[in-house]
Phi, psi and omega in degrees: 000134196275170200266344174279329170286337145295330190295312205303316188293354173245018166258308156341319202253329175324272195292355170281335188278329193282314161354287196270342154323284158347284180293343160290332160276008164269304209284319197276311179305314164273348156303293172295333173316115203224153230225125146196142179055058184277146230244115146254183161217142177239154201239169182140191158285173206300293196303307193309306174344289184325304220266346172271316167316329164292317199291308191286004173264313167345273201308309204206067176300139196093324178314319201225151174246115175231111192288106209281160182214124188307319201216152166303312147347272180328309203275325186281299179301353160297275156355288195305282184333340186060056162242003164191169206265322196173227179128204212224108186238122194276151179103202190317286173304031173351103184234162116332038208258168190211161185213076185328318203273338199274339183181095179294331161319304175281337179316302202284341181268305187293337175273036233211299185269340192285313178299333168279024179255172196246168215070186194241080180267141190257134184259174208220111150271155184254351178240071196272157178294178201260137155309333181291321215220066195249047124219034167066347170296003153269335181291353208255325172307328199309314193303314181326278210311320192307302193296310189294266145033253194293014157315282178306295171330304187289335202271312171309325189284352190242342169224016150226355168247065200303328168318137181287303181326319183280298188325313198309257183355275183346270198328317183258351164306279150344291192297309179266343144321271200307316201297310183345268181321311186303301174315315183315283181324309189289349202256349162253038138273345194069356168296331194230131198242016190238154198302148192307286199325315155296324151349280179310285000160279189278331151280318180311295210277359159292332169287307181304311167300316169322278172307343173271345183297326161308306168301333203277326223257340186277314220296308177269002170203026159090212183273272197335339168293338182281335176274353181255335175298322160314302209291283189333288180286300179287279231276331184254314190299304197308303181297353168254042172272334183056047188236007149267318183218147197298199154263355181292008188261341193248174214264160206282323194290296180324333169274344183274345158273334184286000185273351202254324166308139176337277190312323180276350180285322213298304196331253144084271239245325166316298194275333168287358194259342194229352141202031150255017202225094183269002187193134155111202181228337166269144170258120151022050170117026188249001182297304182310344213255340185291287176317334155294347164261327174290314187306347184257015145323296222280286191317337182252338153309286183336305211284340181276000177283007192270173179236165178263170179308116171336322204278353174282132180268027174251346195265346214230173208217114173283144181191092182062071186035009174274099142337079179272152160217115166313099207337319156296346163264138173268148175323127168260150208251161165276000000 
């Protein structure tokens, strides 16, 4: 067997095995998705609490968590706050509440269940979509260009600008670059409706992580490092991301990595900056998700001090026949 007729077969069996990895991790999070200890709330007296709570474990055991709230007032700033998704506020003023932008997926389920309730309860969002955008389905298009962006961004800054000083610069430079323009465009898309600044904010710094994680991983084991940052950010990041469905939809460990991840921190950190965030530059429940991106910075900073082995002749810098690697450069790749 000739060596071009091995590669081709071990590039066949390569993509027969990586494939169906790959489509099981698109598939199975949306497949399996399911609601469980999704956190609402209901205001009213202590018993009415009791009695939608039974109804609603009767009904969907597990789906909800539910917190009583003395007044709708209490329960809608709960809402604002992202400390529940919505909820039910019982009596004579029956309401709905739902908060689209925190998840259009539960908006739609509670206001679903709210209409089989008895009375004429009016519903009230507190996080309403954009006129443009009234089933999240643009926002939920964002994480690609994210992914793509910094994609790039991290493989230029690692293989043409081999100074670790320049990649350090680049990277976040690039990111607020790019994060700018993408926001500008979405928000005269009508997608993303909340103040430039936060915005801005929360994309530069979901770009900046990413790319510098790309980078540091190119950085520390050469162009191959770029199919192990894919794996890593996309192929395991995206389907966890929770930013089509909440993470209360995946199985517990799963929302919580995808939450421990870039792409699902951006998500995060987007959606409190464009619809919780009425004043300031962090949004509503977007603090954890800031810190999971500075912590994949420090991690992509890290990786670009490492050097490859002297004994690589792509790593070492001949100078009077003494093997070198100059302490500010990074490998340079063919």
């Amino acid at each position: 067997m000739s060596s071009t007729t091995k590669k081709l077969t071990g590039m066949v069996v390569g993509l027969a095995l990586v494939i169906p990895l790959v489509l099981l991790m698109f598939i199975s999070p949306a497949s399996r998705a399911t609601p469980h200890d999704v956190p609402i709330g209901v205001a009213g007296p202590q018993q009415a609490v009791a009695q939608i709570s039974a109804m609603l474990e009767q009904k969907q055991p597990g789906a909800f968590e539910v917190t009583g709230f003395a007044t709708g007032e209490e329960l809608q700033d709960a809402a604002r706050d992202r400390q529940v998704y919505g909820g039910f506020v019982v009596g004579p003023a029956a309401e709905t509440v739902i908060a689209t932008g925190a998840s259009p997926v539960v908006a739609g389920m509670l206001t679903e269940i709210g209409e089989a309730m008895p009375g004429d309860a009016r519903v009230v969002d507190v996080a309403a979509p954009t006129a443009d955008d009234p089933r999240g389905a643009g926002f939920g298009s964002m994480i690609l260009p994210v992914f793509m962006t910094a994609m790039a961004l991290g493989m230029a800054a690692a293989l043409v600008g081999r100074r670790r000083r320049v990649m350090a610069a680049l990277l976040p430079i690039g990111a607020a670059a790019v994060g700018a323009t993408a926001v500008g465009v979405a928000m005269w898309a009508g997608v993303l409706t909340g103040g430039f600044a936060g915005q801005w904010l929360a994309m530069t710094m979901g770009i900046w992580a990413t790319s510098a994680l790309v980078a540091g991983i190119v950085s520390a084991i050469g162009p191959a490092g770029a199919g192990v940052a894919a794996l890593v950010v996309m192929l395991v990041g995206m389907p966890l991301a929770g930013v089509s469905a909440p993470r209360e939809f995946l199985p517990s460990f799963f929302g919580t990595l995808g939450q421990s991840l870039p792409l699902g921190a951006t998500g995060t950190a987007l959606r409190g900056a464009a619809f919780f965030n009425p004043s300031g530059l962090i949004g509503a429940g977007a603090g954890t998700a800031f810190l999971v991106l500075i912590a994949w910075v420090a991690v992509g900073y890290g990786l670009m001090q490492i050097r490859r082995s002297p004994a690589d002749p792509e790593a070492a810098v001949s100078v009077e026949g003494v093997s070198e690697q100059p302490e500010d450069r990074v490998p340079a790749f063919s």
